[in-house]
C-alpha positions as CSV (number, residue, x, y, z in Angstrom):
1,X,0.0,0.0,0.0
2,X,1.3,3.8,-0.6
3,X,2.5,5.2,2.4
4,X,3.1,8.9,2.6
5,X,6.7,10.1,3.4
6,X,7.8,9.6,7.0
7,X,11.0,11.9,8.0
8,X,12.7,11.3,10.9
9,X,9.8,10.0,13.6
10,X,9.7,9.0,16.5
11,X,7.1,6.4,18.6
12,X,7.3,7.5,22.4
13,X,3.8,7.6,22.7
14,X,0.7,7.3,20.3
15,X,-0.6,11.0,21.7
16,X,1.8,12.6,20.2
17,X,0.7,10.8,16.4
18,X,-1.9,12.5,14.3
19,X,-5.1,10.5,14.2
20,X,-4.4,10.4,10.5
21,X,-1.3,8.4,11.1
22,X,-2.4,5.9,13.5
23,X,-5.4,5.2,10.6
24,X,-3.0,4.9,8.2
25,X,-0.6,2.6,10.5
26,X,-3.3,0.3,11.8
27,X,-4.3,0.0,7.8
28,X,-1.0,-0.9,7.1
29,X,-0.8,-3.8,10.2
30,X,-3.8,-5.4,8.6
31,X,-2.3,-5.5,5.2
32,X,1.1,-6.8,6.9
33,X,-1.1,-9.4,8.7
34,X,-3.2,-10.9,5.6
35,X,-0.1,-10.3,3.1
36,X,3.4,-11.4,4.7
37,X,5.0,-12.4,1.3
38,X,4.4,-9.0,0.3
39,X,6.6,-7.7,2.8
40,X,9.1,-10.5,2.9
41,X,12.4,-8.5,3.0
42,X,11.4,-5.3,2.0
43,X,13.6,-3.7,4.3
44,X,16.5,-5.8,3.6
45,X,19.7,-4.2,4.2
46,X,18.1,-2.4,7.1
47,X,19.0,-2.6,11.5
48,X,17.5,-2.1,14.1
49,X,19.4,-1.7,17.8
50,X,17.3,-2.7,20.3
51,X,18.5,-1.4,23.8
52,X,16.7,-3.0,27.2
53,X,17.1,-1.7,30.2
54,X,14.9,-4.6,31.8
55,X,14.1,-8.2,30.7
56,X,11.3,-8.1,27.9
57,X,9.7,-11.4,26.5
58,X,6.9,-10.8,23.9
59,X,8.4,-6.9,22.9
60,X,11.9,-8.2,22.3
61,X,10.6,-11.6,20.2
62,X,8.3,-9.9,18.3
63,X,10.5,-7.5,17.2
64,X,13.1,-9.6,16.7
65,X,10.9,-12.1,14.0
66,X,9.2,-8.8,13.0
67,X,12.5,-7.3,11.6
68,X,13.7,-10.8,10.5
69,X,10.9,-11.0,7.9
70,X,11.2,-7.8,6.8
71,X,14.9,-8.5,6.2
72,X,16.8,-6.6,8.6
73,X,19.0,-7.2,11.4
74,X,18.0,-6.5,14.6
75,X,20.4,-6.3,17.9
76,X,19.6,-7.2,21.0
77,X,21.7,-4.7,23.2
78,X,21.6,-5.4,27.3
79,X,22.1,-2.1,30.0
80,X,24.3,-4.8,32.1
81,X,26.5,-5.1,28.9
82,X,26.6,-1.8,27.9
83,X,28.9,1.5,29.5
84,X,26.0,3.5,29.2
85,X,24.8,0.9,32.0
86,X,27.8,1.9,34.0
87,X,27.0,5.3,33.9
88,X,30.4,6.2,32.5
89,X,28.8,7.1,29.1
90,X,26.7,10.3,28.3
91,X,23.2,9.6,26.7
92,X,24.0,12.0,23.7
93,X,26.9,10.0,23.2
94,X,25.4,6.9,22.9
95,X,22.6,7.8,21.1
96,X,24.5,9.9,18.1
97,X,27.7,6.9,18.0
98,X,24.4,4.0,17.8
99,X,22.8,5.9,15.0
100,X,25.3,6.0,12.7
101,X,25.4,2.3,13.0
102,X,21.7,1.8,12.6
103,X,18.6,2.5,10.9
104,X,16.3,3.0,14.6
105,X,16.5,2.3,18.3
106,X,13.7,0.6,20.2
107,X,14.8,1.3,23.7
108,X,12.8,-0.1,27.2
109,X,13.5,1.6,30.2
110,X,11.1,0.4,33.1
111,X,10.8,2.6,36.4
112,X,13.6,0.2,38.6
113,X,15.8,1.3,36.0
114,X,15.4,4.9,37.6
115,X,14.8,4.0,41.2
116,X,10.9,4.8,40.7
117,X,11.1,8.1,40.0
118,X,8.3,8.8,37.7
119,X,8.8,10.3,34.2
120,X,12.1,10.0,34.5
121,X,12.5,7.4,32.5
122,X,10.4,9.0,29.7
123,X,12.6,11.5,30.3
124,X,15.6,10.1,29.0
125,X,14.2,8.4,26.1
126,X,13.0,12.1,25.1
127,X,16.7,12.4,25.5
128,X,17.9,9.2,23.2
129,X,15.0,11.3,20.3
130,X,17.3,14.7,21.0
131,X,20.5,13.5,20.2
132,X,19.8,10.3,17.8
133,X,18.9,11.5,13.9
134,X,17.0,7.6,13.3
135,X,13.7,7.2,15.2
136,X,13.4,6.1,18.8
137,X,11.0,3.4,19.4
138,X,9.2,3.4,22.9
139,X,9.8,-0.6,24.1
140,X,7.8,0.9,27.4
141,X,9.0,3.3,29.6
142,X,7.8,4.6,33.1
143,X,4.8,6.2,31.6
144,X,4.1,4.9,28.3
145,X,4.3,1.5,26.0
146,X,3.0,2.7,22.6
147,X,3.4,-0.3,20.7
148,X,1.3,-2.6,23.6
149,X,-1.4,0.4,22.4
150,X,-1.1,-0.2,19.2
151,X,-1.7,-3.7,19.3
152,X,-4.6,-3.3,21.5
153,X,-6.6,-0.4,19.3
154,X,-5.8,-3.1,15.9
155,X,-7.0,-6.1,18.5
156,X,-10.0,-4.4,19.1
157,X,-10.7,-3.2,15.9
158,X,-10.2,-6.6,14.4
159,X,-12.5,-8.2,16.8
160,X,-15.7,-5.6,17.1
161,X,-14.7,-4.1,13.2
162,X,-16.4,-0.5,14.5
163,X,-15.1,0.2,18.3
164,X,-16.7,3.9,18.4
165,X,-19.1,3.9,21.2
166,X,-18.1,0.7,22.3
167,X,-18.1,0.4,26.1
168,X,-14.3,-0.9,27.3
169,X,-13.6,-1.3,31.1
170,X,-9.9,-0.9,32.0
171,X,-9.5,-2.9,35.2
172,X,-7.5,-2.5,37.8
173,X,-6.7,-6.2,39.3
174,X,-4.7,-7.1,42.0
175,X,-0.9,-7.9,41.9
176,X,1.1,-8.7,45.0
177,X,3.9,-5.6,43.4
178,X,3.0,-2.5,42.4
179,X,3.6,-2.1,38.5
180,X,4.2,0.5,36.2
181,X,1.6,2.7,34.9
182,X,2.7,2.8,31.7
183,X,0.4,0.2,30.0
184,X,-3.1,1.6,31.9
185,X,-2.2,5.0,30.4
186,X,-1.7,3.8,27.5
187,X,-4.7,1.5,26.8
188,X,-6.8,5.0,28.3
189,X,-5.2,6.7,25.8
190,X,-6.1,5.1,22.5
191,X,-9.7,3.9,23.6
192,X,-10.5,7.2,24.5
193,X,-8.8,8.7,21.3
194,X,-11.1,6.2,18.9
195,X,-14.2,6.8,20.3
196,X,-14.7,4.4,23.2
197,X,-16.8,4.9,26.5
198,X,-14.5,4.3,29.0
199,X,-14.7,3.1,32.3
200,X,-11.7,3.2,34.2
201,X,-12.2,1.1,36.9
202,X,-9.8,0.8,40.3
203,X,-10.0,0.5,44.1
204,X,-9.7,4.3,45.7
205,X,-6.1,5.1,45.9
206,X,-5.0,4.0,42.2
207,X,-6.4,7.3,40.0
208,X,-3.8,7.3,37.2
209,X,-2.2,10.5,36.9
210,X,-3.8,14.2,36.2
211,X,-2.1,15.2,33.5
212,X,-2.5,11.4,31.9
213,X,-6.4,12.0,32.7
214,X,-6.5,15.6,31.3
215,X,-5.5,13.8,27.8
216,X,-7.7,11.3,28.2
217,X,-10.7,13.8,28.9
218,X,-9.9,15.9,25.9
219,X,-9.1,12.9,23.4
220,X,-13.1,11.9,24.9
221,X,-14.4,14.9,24.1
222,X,-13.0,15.3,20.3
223,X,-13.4,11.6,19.4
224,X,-17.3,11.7,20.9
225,X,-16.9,9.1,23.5
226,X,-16.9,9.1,27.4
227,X,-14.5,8.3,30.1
228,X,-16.0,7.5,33.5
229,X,-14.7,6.2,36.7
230,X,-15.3,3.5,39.1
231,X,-14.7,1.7,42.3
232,X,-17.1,-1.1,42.2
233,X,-15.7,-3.8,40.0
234,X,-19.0,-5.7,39.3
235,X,-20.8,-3.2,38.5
236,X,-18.1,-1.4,36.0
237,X,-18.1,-4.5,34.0
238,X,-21.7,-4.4,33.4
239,X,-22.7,-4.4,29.7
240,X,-18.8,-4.0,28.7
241,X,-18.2,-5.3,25.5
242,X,-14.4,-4.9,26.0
243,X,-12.6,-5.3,29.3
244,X,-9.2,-4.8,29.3
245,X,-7.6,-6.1,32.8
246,X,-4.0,-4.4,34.3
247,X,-2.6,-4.2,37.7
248,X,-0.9,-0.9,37.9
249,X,0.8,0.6,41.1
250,X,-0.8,3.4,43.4
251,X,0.5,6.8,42.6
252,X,0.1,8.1,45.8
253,X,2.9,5.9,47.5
254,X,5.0,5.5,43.9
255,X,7.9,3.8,44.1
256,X,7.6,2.9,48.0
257,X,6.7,-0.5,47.8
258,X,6.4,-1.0,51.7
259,X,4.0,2.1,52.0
260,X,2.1,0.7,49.3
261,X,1.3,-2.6,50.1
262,X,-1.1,-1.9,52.6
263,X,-2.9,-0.2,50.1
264,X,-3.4,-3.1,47.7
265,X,-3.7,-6.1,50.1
266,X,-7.4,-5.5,50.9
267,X,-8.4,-5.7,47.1
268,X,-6.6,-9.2,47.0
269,X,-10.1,-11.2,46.4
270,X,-12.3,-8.7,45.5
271,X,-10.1,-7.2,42.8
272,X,-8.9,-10.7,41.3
273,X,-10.4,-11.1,38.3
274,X,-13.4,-13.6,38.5
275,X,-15.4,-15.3,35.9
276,X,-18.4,-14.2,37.5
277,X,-18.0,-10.4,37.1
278,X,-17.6,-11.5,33.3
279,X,-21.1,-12.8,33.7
280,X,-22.1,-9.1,33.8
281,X,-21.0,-8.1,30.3
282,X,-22.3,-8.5,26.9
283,X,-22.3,-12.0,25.3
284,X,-19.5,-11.5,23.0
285,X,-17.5,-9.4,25.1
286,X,-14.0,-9.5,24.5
287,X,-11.3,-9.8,27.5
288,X,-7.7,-8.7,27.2
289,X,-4.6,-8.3,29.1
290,X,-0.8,-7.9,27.8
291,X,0.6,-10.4,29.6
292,X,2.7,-11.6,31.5
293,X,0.1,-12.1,33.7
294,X,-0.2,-14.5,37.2
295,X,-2.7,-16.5,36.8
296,X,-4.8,-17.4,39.9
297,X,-3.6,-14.2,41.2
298,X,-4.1,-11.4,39.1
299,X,-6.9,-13.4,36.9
300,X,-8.5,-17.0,38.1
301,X,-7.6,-19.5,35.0
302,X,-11.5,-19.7,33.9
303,X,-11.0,-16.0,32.7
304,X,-7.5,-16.4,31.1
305,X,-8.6,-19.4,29.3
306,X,-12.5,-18.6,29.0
307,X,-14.8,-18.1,26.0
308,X,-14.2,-14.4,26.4
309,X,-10.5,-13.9,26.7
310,X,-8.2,-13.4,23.4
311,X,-5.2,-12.9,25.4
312,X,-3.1,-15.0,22.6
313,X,-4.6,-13.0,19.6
314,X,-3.2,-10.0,21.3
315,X,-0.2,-11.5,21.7
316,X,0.1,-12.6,18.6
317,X,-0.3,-9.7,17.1
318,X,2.7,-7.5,18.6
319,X,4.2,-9.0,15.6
320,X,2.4,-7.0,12.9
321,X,2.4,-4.0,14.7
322,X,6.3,-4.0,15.1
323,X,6.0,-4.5,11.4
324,X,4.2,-2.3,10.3
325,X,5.7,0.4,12.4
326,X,9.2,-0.5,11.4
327,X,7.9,-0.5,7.8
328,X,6.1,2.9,8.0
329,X,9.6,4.4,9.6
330,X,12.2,2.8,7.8
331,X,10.7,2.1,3.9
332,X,12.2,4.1,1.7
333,X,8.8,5.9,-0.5
Protein backbone atom coordinates (compact mmCIF):
# COMPACT_ATOMS: atom_id res chain seq x y z
CA UNK A 1 0.00 0.00 0.00
CA UNK A 2 1.25 3.76 -0.60
CA UNK A 3 2.53 5.23 2.39
CA UNK A 4 3.11 8.91 2.62
CA UNK A 5 6.69 10.07 3.43
CA UNK A 6 7.77 9.60 6.97
CA UNK A 7 11.03 11.94 7.95
CA UNK A 8 12.66 11.34 10.95
CA UNK A 9 9.78 10.03 13.59
CA UNK A 10 9.66 8.99 16.55
CA UNK A 11 7.06 6.43 18.57
CA UNK A 12 7.29 7.49 22.38
CA UNK A 13 3.82 7.58 22.71
CA UNK A 14 0.66 7.28 20.34
CA UNK A 15 -0.63 11.04 21.66
CA UNK A 16 1.76 12.58 20.21
CA UNK A 17 0.70 10.77 16.42
CA UNK A 18 -1.87 12.49 14.33
CA UNK A 19 -5.09 10.47 14.20
CA UNK A 20 -4.45 10.45 10.48
CA UNK A 21 -1.31 8.38 11.12
CA UNK A 22 -2.41 5.95 13.45
CA UNK A 23 -5.39 5.20 10.63
CA UNK A 24 -3.01 4.85 8.18
CA UNK A 25 -0.56 2.60 10.46
CA UNK A 26 -3.31 0.27 11.79
CA UNK A 27 -4.32 -0.02 7.82
CA UNK A 28 -0.96 -0.89 7.14
CA UNK A 29 -0.77 -3.83 10.19
CA UNK A 30 -3.85 -5.43 8.57
CA UNK A 31 -2.33 -5.53 5.16
CA UNK A 32 1.07 -6.81 6.91
CA UNK A 33 -1.07 -9.43 8.66
CA UNK A 34 -3.21 -10.94 5.56
CA UNK A 35 -0.12 -10.31 3.11
CA UNK A 36 3.43 -11.36 4.71
CA UNK A 37 4.97 -12.43 1.31
CA UNK A 38 4.39 -9.02 0.30
CA UNK A 39 6.58 -7.66 2.79
CA UNK A 40 9.09 -10.48 2.92
CA UNK A 41 12.37 -8.47 2.96
CA UNK A 42 11.39 -5.28 1.97
CA UNK A 43 13.60 -3.68 4.30
CA UNK A 44 16.46 -5.78 3.56
CA UNK A 45 19.67 -4.17 4.24
CA UNK A 46 18.09 -2.40 7.07
CA UNK A 47 18.99 -2.59 11.52
CA UNK A 48 17.54 -2.11 14.08
CA UNK A 49 19.44 -1.74 17.78
CA UNK A 50 17.29 -2.74 20.26
CA UNK A 51 18.49 -1.37 23.75
CA UNK A 52 16.67 -3.04 27.24
CA UNK A 53 17.15 -1.67 30.23
CA UNK A 54 14.87 -4.55 31.79
CA UNK A 55 14.14 -8.21 30.66
CA UNK A 56 11.29 -8.09 27.89
CA UNK A 57 9.71 -11.43 26.50
CA UNK A 58 6.87 -10.77 23.89
CA UNK A 59 8.39 -6.86 22.86
CA UNK A 60 11.95 -8.23 22.30
CA UNK A 61 10.57 -11.60 20.19
CA UNK A 62 8.27 -9.90 18.27
CA UNK A 63 10.53 -7.51 17.23
CA UNK A 64 13.09 -9.65 16.69
CA UNK A 65 10.91 -12.12 14.04
CA UNK A 66 9.18 -8.76 12.98
CA UNK A 67 12.51 -7.29 11.58
CA UNK A 68 13.68 -10.77 10.47
CA UNK A 69 10.88 -11.04 7.90
CA UNK A 70 11.22 -7.82 6.76
CA UNK A 71 14.88 -8.49 6.24
CA UNK A 72 16.81 -6.57 8.58
CA UNK A 73 19.03 -7.20 11.39
CA UNK A 74 17.96 -6.52 14.57
CA UNK A 75 20.42 -6.29 17.91
CA UNK A 76 19.63 -7.17 20.95
CA UNK A 77 21.73 -4.71 23.18
CA UNK A 78 21.63 -5.35 27.28
CA UNK A 79 22.13 -2.12 29.99
CA UNK A 80 24.34 -4.77 32.06
CA UNK A 81 26.50 -5.07 28.87
CA UNK A 82 26.60 -1.76 27.86
CA UNK A 83 28.87 1.51 29.46
CA UNK A 84 26.03 3.54 29.22
CA UNK A 85 24.79 0.91 32.04
CA UNK A 86 27.83 1.89 33.97
CA UNK A 87 27.01 5.27 33.87
CA UNK A 88 30.41 6.23 32.52
CA UNK A 89 28.81 7.14 29.07
CA UNK A 90 26.70 10.28 28.27
CA UNK A 91 23.22 9.61 26.68
CA UNK A 92 23.98 11.96 23.74
CA UNK A 93 26.92 10.03 23.16
CA UNK A 94 25.41 6.91 22.89
CA UNK A 95 22.57 7.76 21.12
CA UNK A 96 24.45 9.86 18.08
CA UNK A 97 27.66 6.87 18.01
CA UNK A 98 24.38 4.00 17.84
CA UNK A 99 22.84 5.89 14.97
CA UNK A 100 25.28 5.99 12.67
CA UNK A 101 25.41 2.26 12.99
CA UNK A 102 21.70 1.82 12.60
CA UNK A 103 18.56 2.55 10.92
CA UNK A 104 16.27 2.99 14.58
CA UNK A 105 16.50 2.29 18.31
CA UNK A 106 13.74 0.56 20.23
CA UNK A 107 14.85 1.35 23.74
CA UNK A 108 12.82 -0.14 27.15
CA UNK A 109 13.47 1.55 30.22
CA UNK A 110 11.13 0.36 33.14
CA UNK A 111 10.84 2.57 36.43
CA UNK A 112 13.61 0.21 38.61
CA UNK A 113 15.83 1.34 36.03
CA UNK A 114 15.43 4.89 37.58
CA UNK A 115 14.82 4.02 41.20
CA UNK A 116 10.93 4.77 40.73
CA UNK A 117 11.14 8.07 40.02
CA UNK A 118 8.34 8.84 37.72
CA UNK A 119 8.76 10.29 34.18
CA UNK A 120 12.14 10.02 34.49
CA UNK A 121 12.48 7.40 32.54
CA UNK A 122 10.35 9.04 29.69
CA UNK A 123 12.60 11.54 30.33
CA UNK A 124 15.59 10.09 29.03
CA UNK A 125 14.19 8.38 26.13
CA UNK A 126 12.97 12.11 25.14
CA UNK A 127 16.67 12.39 25.47
CA UNK A 128 17.94 9.24 23.19
CA UNK A 129 14.95 11.26 20.30
CA UNK A 130 17.30 14.66 20.96
CA UNK A 131 20.51 13.52 20.22
CA UNK A 132 19.75 10.35 17.82
CA UNK A 133 18.87 11.47 13.94
CA UNK A 134 17.00 7.60 13.31
CA UNK A 135 13.73 7.25 15.23
CA UNK A 136 13.39 6.13 18.76
CA UNK A 137 11.01 3.41 19.40
CA UNK A 138 9.21 3.35 22.94
CA UNK A 139 9.75 -0.59 24.11
CA UNK A 140 7.78 0.91 27.37
CA UNK A 141 9.01 3.26 29.57
CA UNK A 142 7.77 4.59 33.09
CA UNK A 143 4.78 6.23 31.57
CA UNK A 144 4.05 4.86 28.28
CA UNK A 145 4.30 1.54 25.99
CA UNK A 146 2.98 2.72 22.63
CA UNK A 147 3.39 -0.33 20.75
CA UNK A 148 1.28 -2.59 23.57
CA UNK A 149 -1.42 0.36 22.42
CA UNK A 150 -1.14 -0.15 19.19
CA UNK A 151 -1.71 -3.72 19.31
CA UNK A 152 -4.55 -3.34 21.51
CA UNK A 153 -6.56 -0.40 19.28
CA UNK A 154 -5.84 -3.10 15.89
CA UNK A 155 -7.05 -6.06 18.48
CA UNK A 156 -10.01 -4.43 19.11
CA UNK A 157 -10.68 -3.23 15.92
CA UNK A 158 -10.18 -6.58 14.39
CA UNK A 159 -12.50 -8.15 16.81
CA UNK A 160 -15.66 -5.55 17.10
CA UNK A 161 -14.75 -4.05 13.17
CA UNK A 162 -16.43 -0.50 14.46
CA UNK A 163 -15.13 0.23 18.27
CA UNK A 164 -16.72 3.88 18.40
CA UNK A 165 -19.06 3.88 21.18
CA UNK A 166 -18.10 0.71 22.30
CA UNK A 167 -18.05 0.38 26.12
CA UNK A 168 -14.31 -0.92 27.29
CA UNK A 169 -13.56 -1.27 31.11
CA UNK A 170 -9.86 -0.85 31.98
CA UNK A 171 -9.52 -2.90 35.18
CA UNK A 172 -7.46 -2.51 37.80
CA UNK A 173 -6.74 -6.24 39.27
CA UNK A 174 -4.71 -7.11 42.02
CA UNK A 175 -0.95 -7.94 41.90
CA UNK A 176 1.10 -8.67 45.03
CA UNK A 177 3.87 -5.55 43.42
CA UNK A 178 2.97 -2.45 42.42
CA UNK A 179 3.59 -2.15 38.46
CA UNK A 180 4.20 0.54 36.25
CA UNK A 181 1.61 2.71 34.90
CA UNK A 182 2.65 2.81 31.66
CA UNK A 183 0.39 0.22 29.96
CA UNK A 184 -3.14 1.63 31.87
CA UNK A 185 -2.21 5.01 30.35
CA UNK A 186 -1.69 3.80 27.46
CA UNK A 187 -4.71 1.50 26.78
CA UNK A 188 -6.84 5.03 28.26
CA UNK A 189 -5.23 6.75 25.82
CA UNK A 190 -6.12 5.15 22.54
CA UNK A 191 -9.70 3.95 23.57
CA UNK A 192 -10.54 7.22 24.53
CA UNK A 193 -8.84 8.66 21.33
CA UNK A 194 -11.12 6.17 18.88
CA UNK A 195 -14.25 6.85 20.35
CA UNK A 196 -14.72 4.43 23.16
CA UNK A 197 -16.80 4.90 26.46
CA UNK A 198 -14.55 4.26 29.04
CA UNK A 199 -14.70 3.08 32.30
CA UNK A 200 -11.66 3.16 34.20
CA UNK A 201 -12.25 1.07 36.88
CA UNK A 202 -9.83 0.85 40.33
CA UNK A 203 -9.99 0.53 44.12
CA UNK A 204 -9.71 4.34 45.73
CA UNK A 205 -6.12 5.06 45.90
CA UNK A 206 -4.98 4.04 42.22
CA UNK A 207 -6.37 7.32 39.98
CA UNK A 208 -3.78 7.26 37.23
CA UNK A 209 -2.19 10.52 36.94
CA UNK A 210 -3.84 14.24 36.24
CA UNK A 211 -2.07 15.16 33.51
CA UNK A 212 -2.53 11.37 31.89
CA UNK A 213 -6.41 12.01 32.66
CA UNK A 214 -6.52 15.55 31.35
CA UNK A 215 -5.47 13.82 27.85
CA UNK A 216 -7.70 11.31 28.19
CA UNK A 217 -10.68 13.78 28.87
CA UNK A 218 -9.94 15.86 25.85
CA UNK A 219 -9.11 12.86 23.39
CA UNK A 220 -13.09 11.86 24.85
CA UNK A 221 -14.45 14.89 24.13
CA UNK A 222 -13.00 15.31 20.34
CA UNK A 223 -13.45 11.63 19.40
CA UNK A 224 -17.26 11.73 20.93
CA UNK A 225 -16.85 9.07 23.52
CA UNK A 226 -16.85 9.06 27.37
CA UNK A 227 -14.48 8.27 30.12
CA UNK A 228 -16.04 7.47 33.48
CA UNK A 229 -14.66 6.25 36.66
CA UNK A 230 -15.34 3.53 39.06
CA UNK A 231 -14.73 1.73 42.33
CA UNK A 232 -17.14 -1.12 42.24
CA UNK A 233 -15.66 -3.78 40.03
CA UNK A 234 -19.02 -5.68 39.31
CA UNK A 235 -20.76 -3.21 38.53
CA UNK A 236 -18.09 -1.43 35.99
CA UNK A 237 -18.13 -4.48 34.02
CA UNK A 238 -21.69 -4.42 33.36
CA UNK A 239 -22.70 -4.41 29.67
CA UNK A 240 -18.85 -4.02 28.69
CA UNK A 241 -18.17 -5.25 25.50
CA UNK A 242 -14.36 -4.89 25.98
CA UNK A 243 -12.59 -5.31 29.30
CA UNK A 244 -9.16 -4.76 29.34
CA UNK A 245 -7.59 -6.05 32.79
CA UNK A 246 -4.05 -4.44 34.31
CA UNK A 247 -2.55 -4.20 37.69
CA UNK A 248 -0.87 -0.89 37.87
CA UNK A 249 0.78 0.64 41.07
CA UNK A 250 -0.84 3.40 43.40
CA UNK A 251 0.45 6.81 42.64
CA UNK A 252 0.05 8.08 45.83
CA UNK A 253 2.87 5.88 47.54
CA UNK A 254 5.04 5.51 43.90
CA UNK A 255 7.87 3.84 44.09
CA UNK A 256 7.61 2.92 48.00
CA UNK A 257 6.69 -0.49 47.85
CA UNK A 258 6.37 -0.97 51.69
CA UNK A 259 4.00 2.05 51.99
CA UNK A 260 2.07 0.73 49.26
CA UNK A 261 1.28 -2.60 50.09
CA UNK A 262 -1.12 -1.92 52.65
CA UNK A 263 -2.92 -0.16 50.10
CA UNK A 264 -3.40 -3.09 47.70
CA UNK A 265 -3.66 -6.12 50.11
CA UNK A 266 -7.44 -5.49 50.89
CA UNK A 267 -8.39 -5.71 47.13
CA UNK A 268 -6.58 -9.21 47.00
CA UNK A 269 -10.13 -11.17 46.45
CA UNK A 270 -12.31 -8.69 45.47
CA UNK A 271 -10.15 -7.17 42.78
CA UNK A 272 -8.85 -10.72 41.27
CA UNK A 273 -10.36 -11.10 38.30
CA UNK A 274 -13.38 -13.62 38.45
CA UNK A 275 -15.40 -15.28 35.93
CA UNK A 276 -18.41 -14.22 37.49
CA UNK A 277 -17.97 -10.41 37.11
CA UNK A 278 -17.56 -11.48 33.27
CA UNK A 279 -21.09 -12.77 33.72
CA UNK A 280 -22.07 -9.05 33.79
CA UNK A 281 -20.98 -8.13 30.30
CA UNK A 282 -22.32 -8.53 26.85
CA UNK A 283 -22.26 -11.96 25.35
CA UNK A 284 -19.50 -11.49 22.99
CA UNK A 285 -17.47 -9.37 25.09
CA UNK A 286 -13.99 -9.46 24.54
CA UNK A 287 -11.26 -9.79 27.49
CA UNK A 288 -7.74 -8.68 27.17
CA UNK A 289 -4.58 -8.28 29.14
CA UNK A 290 -0.83 -7.89 27.78
CA UNK A 291 0.65 -10.36 29.61
CA UNK A 292 2.65 -11.63 31.49
CA UNK A 293 0.05 -12.14 33.72
CA UNK A 294 -0.19 -14.53 37.19
CA UNK A 295 -2.74 -16.47 36.76
CA UNK A 296 -4.78 -17.42 39.89
CA UNK A 297 -3.61 -14.25 41.20
CA UNK A 298 -4.11 -11.44 39.07
CA UNK A 299 -6.94 -13.42 36.90
CA UNK A 300 -8.55 -17.00 38.10
CA UNK A 301 -7.57 -19.49 34.99
CA UNK A 302 -11.53 -19.68 33.92
CA UNK A 303 -10.99 -15.98 32.74
CA UNK A 304 -7.46 -16.36 31.14
CA UNK A 305 -8.58 -19.35 29.29
CA UNK A 306 -12.47 -18.60 28.97
CA UNK A 307 -14.78 -18.08 25.98
CA UNK A 308 -14.24 -14.38 26.43
CA UNK A 309 -10.45 -13.90 26.71
CA UNK A 310 -8.17 -13.44 23.41
CA UNK A 311 -5.20 -12.88 25.40
CA UNK A 312 -3.13 -15.00 22.62
CA UNK A 313 -4.63 -13.03 19.57
CA UNK A 314 -3.23 -10.04 21.31
CA UNK A 315 -0.24 -11.49 21.75
CA UNK A 316 0.10 -12.62 18.63
CA UNK A 317 -0.31 -9.65 17.14
CA UNK A 318 2.67 -7.47 18.59
CA UNK A 319 4.21 -8.97 15.63
CA UNK A 320 2.39 -7.02 12.90
CA UNK A 321 2.39 -4.02 14.70
CA UNK A 322 6.29 -4.04 15.15
CA UNK A 323 5.96 -4.55 11.36
CA UNK A 324 4.24 -2.29 10.28
CA UNK A 325 5.71 0.41 12.42
CA UNK A 326 9.24 -0.48 11.37
CA UNK A 327 7.90 -0.54 7.76
CA UNK A 328 6.08 2.89 8.04
CA UNK A 329 9.58 4.43 9.65
CA UNK A 330 12.21 2.79 7.84
CA UNK A 331 10.66 2.09 3.93
CA UNK A 332 12.19 4.09 1.69
CA UNK A 333 8.84 5.87 -0.51
Amino acid sequence: MALKKVKKKDFISTQEWDKEELDELLKLTKDVKLNPKKYRNSLDGKSICMFFYNPSTRTRNSTQVAAYQLGMQATFNSIKDSWIGYKSESVKDTAIVLSRYYDAIGIRLFPNSVNWIYKEGNKILREFAKWAPVPIINFEDDQFHPLQALTDIFTIKEKKKEVKGKKVVISWAYHPNPLPLSVPNSILLITTRYGMNVTLAHPKNYELDDEILNMAHQNANESGGSLEFSNDIEDSYKDADVVYIKSWGSIKEYGNAKAEKPLRVPYRDSWRIQEKYLENTQNDSILMHCLPIRRNIVAEDAVIDGKHSIVYDQAENRLYTAKSLLYYLLKEK
